[in-house]
N, C-alpha and C positions, 0 to 999 in steps of 0.2 A: 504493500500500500504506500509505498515509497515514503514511510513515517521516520521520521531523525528519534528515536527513544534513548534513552541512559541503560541500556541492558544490562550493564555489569553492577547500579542495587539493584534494576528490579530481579534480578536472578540472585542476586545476594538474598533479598527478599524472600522469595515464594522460597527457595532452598531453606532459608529459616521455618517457613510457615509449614512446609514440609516435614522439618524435624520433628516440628509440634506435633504433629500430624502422626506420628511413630509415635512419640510418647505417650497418644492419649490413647492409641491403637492398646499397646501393651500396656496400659493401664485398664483398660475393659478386659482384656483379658484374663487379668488378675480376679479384678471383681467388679463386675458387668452394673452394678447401681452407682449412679449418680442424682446426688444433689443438687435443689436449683440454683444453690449458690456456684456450688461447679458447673452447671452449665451455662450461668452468667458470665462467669467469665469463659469459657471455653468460647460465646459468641464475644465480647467483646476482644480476645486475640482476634478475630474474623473481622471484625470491622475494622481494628488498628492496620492490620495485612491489608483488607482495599483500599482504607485510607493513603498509606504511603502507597500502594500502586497509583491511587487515582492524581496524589501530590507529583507524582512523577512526570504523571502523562498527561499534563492539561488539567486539572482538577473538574469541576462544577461543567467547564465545558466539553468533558468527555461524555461520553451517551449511554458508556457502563456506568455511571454513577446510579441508575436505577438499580442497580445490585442491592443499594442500602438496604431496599423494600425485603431483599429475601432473609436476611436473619431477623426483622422485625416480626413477621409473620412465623418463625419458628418461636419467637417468646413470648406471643401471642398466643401458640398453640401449645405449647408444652410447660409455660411456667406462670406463677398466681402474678398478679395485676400487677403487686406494687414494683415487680421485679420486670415488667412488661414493660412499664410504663416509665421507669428509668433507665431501661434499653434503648426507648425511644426519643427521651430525652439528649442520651448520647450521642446516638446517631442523628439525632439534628443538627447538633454543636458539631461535627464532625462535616457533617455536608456544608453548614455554614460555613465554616475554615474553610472548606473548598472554592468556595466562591471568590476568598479573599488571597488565597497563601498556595500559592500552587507550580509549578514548571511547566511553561508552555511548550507543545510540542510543534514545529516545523516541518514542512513536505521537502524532500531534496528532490531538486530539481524540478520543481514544478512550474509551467508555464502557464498557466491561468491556475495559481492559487488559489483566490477565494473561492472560486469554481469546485477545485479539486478539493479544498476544506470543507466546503459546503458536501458535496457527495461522499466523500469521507462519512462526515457524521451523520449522514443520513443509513448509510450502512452502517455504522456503530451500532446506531438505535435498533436495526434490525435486527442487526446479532445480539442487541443485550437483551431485548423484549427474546428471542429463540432462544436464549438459557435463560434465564430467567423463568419463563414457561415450564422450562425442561424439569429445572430444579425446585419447583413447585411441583409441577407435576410426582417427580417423584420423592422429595423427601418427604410435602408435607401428606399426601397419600398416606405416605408410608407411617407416619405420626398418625395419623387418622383411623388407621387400621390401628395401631397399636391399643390408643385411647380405646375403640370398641372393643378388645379384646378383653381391654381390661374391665371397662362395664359388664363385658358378658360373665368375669369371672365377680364381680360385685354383684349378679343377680346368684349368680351359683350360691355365691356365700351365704347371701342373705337366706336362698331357701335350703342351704346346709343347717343356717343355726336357727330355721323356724321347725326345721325336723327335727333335729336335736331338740328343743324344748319339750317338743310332741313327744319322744321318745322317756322325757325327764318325767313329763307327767305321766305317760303310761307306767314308768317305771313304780311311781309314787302311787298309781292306782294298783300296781300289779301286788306291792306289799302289803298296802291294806288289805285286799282282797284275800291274798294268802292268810292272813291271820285271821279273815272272815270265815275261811271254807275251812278252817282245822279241825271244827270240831264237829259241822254238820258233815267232814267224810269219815270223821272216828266213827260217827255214831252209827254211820250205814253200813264200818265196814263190821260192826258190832252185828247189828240186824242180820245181815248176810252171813256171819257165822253163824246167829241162831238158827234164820231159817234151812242153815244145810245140818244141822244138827235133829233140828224137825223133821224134816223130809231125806233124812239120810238112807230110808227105804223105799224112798219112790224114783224108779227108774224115768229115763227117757228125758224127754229138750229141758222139762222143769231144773233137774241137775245141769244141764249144761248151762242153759241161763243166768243161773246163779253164780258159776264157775268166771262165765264172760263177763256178768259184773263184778267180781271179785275183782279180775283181773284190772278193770276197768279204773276202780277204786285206790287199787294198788299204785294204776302210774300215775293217779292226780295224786296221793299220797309222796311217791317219789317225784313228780314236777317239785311237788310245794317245799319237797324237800332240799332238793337241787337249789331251787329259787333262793331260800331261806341263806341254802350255807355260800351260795356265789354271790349277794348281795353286797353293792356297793365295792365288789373283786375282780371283776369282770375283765380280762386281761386279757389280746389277741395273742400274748408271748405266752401264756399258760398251757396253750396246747402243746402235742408230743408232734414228731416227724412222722410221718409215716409214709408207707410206699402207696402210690396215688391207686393202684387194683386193690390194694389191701383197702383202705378206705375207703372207696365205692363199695364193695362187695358189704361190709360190715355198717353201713349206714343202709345198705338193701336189706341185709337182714334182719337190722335192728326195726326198721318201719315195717317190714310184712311180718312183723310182732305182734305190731298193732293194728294192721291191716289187711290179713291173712284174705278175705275174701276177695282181693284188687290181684287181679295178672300185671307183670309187668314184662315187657319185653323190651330186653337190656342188649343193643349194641355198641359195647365199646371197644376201642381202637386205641393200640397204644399199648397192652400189656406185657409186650418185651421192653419197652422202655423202663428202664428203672428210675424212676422219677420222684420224690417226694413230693410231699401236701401237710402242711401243719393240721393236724386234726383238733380242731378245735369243737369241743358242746356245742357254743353256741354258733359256728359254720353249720354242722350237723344237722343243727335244729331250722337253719333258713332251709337247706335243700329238703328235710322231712316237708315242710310245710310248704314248699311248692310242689312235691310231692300228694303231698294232702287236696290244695287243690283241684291237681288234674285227676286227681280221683274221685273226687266229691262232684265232678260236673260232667263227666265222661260216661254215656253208657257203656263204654267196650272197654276193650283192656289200652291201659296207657304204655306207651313208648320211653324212653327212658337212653336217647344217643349219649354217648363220649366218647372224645378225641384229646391227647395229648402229648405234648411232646417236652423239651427242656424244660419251657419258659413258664407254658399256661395250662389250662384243664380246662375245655369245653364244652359244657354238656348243653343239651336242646332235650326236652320234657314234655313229650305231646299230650294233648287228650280231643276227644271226642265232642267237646261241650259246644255250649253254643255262641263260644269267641270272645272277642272281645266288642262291646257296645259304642259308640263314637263320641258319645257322653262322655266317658270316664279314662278313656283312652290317656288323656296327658296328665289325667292324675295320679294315676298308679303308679305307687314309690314315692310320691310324695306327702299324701295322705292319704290314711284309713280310708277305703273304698272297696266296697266287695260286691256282686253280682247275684249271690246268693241270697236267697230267699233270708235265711240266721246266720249271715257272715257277719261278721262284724269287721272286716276288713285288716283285721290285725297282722294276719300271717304274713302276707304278699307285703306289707308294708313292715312289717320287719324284717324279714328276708331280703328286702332290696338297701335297707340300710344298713343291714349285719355281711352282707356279701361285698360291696362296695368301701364298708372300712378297713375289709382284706385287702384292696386294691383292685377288685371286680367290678363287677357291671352285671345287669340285669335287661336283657329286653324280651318285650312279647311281641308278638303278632300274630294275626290269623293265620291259618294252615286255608289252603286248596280242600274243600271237603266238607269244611266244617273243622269247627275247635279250634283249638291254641297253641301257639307254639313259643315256650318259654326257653330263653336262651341263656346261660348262666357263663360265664367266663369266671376262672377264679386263677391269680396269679401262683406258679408254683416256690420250694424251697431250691434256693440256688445248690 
């Protein structure tokens, strides 16, 4: 552009701005948060750097001087008011000095100068309005994105610790309760020794009945017990290792304990892999209960897939029922909601927050058919 410039500061220059540029490089790498006081100044090195460029090259009359606008708009966007707004106060006093104090630059050789000056800066402007755009476009995008991300993870939180509350009162309702039922199941399970004591000669279902509520009585009996001695203990580290077939298999047998009349057909994949899984009660107790589930809304026999390998365990739990409804559909897992006729919505809403502070995940969806199909990922032990 046949421009007379002083190259040897401005390359002195940008090589400084450069260094800077490295240091703040390997200081995020170190550790990646920054304060708005550090990045106050991290932008006013950035405007001292185009000030001595613009002082060099014509100041106020160079047509990059719209540059100023792009670090104002990043402390607009990334930092609180008071620190915005003496950002901006800087960068005036700065653009002012240009106006006044600056190194004019000269065309060599130019045979109609003003001419050649004049279309000079008419291209300047071009070029600075095309990065300028450029560098809007993508840093402050890229700031923009950020911000949402981080709103999206402020709505996560928020409905983390409205569940957790929910989870505090169920807890608080769960011990009352327990100390409610102690003594109306002593008393039944008193009744129920009588009557097989009574009828200790009468053959056929009457004894069996008796035996299935026995039985029955026994695991409210043992819940409340459990309940009682893990209160306020409750430790995801409490659980033991164990190998990921051994824990399926004995979480199968444990629930067709309880649920002897439900078929289950069990595809899993993976059992050459020696893999651990912390077995923990209360993991156990989320996959019984979406267990329970598909068995309480399924006429035919439920499905029961897993797959696993290093890292994770995924299982997928069909049944036959009649799906999921478009009402309730984005509230499940976040609050008590059940489908059933006497749910009370507890289970699935426990299960999704007792699998998830494993490091899991929970989704449903409809199946091809009819029914549901619930998807469980649980991270494995390294």
């Amino acid at each position: 552009m046949r421009l007379d410039l002083p190259l040897a500061p401005l390359i002195l220059e940008l090589l400084g701005l450069s260094a800077f540029n490295v240091y703040v490089w390997l200081r995020l790498k170190r550790y990646d948060e920054s304060s708005d006081n550090e990045i106050f100044k991290h932008l006013l090195v950035d405007v001292a750097a185009l000030t001595i460029v613009l002082y060099l090259t014509g100041g106020a009359s160079n047509p990059f001087i719209t540059l100023f606008i792009f670090p104002i708009i990043i402390s607009v966007t990334v930092m609180p008011a008071r620190f915005s707004w003496m950002f901006a106060a800087i960068t005036f006093i700065a653009y002012t000095f240009l106006m006044f104090q600056y190194q004019p630059i000269d065309m060599m050789h130019a045979e109609h100068k003003m001419d050649d000056e004049f279309n000079t800066h008419i291209l300047g402007m071009w070029m600075a309005f095309a990065l300028s755009a450029g560098l809007v476009a993508h840093f402050v995008v890229k700031m923009g994105n950020t911000i949402r991300s981080q709103q999206d993870l402020l709505v996560k939180a928020k409905e983390d610790a409205l569940r957790d509350r929910q989870i505090i009162e169920l807890g608080t309702l769960a011990a009352s309760t327990a100390h409610e039922l102690g003594t109306p199941l002593g008393t039944m399970n008193l009744l129920v020794n009588e009557l097989k004591k009574e009828i200790s000669d009468v053959p056929g279902q009457i004894t069996k009945d008796l035996d299935s509520l026995k039985n029955q009585i026994d695991r409210c009996k043992e819940a409340l017990s459990n309940l009682s001695a893990s209160a306020g203990a409750i430790n995801i580290s409490e659980g033991t290792i164990t190998l990921v077939s051994e824990y399926l298999k004995n979480v199968l047998v444990t629930w067709q304990a309880v649920r002897p009349d439900v078929e289950v057909e069990t595809r899993w994949d993976g059992v050459e892999i020696q893999t651990s899984i912390l077995d923990d009660r209360t993991l156990t107790q989320a996959i019984m209960n979406i267990l329970d589930n598909a068995a309480d809304v399924s006429p035919q026999d439920i499905e029961w897939d897993a797959a696993w390998n290093n890292k994770q365990l995924v299982m997928e739990i069909r049944d036959r029922g009649n799906g999921l409804s478009e009402d309730i559909k984005h509230k499940l897992g976040k609050i008590p909601v059940s489908q059933k006729e006497q749910g009370l919505g507890l289970g699935l809403f426990l299960s999704h927050t007792i699998i998830e502070r494993f490091g899991g995940s929970v989704n449903l969806s409809n199946r091809e058919g009819g029914g549901m199909t619930t998807r469980i990922i649980v991270p494995l032990v390294e």
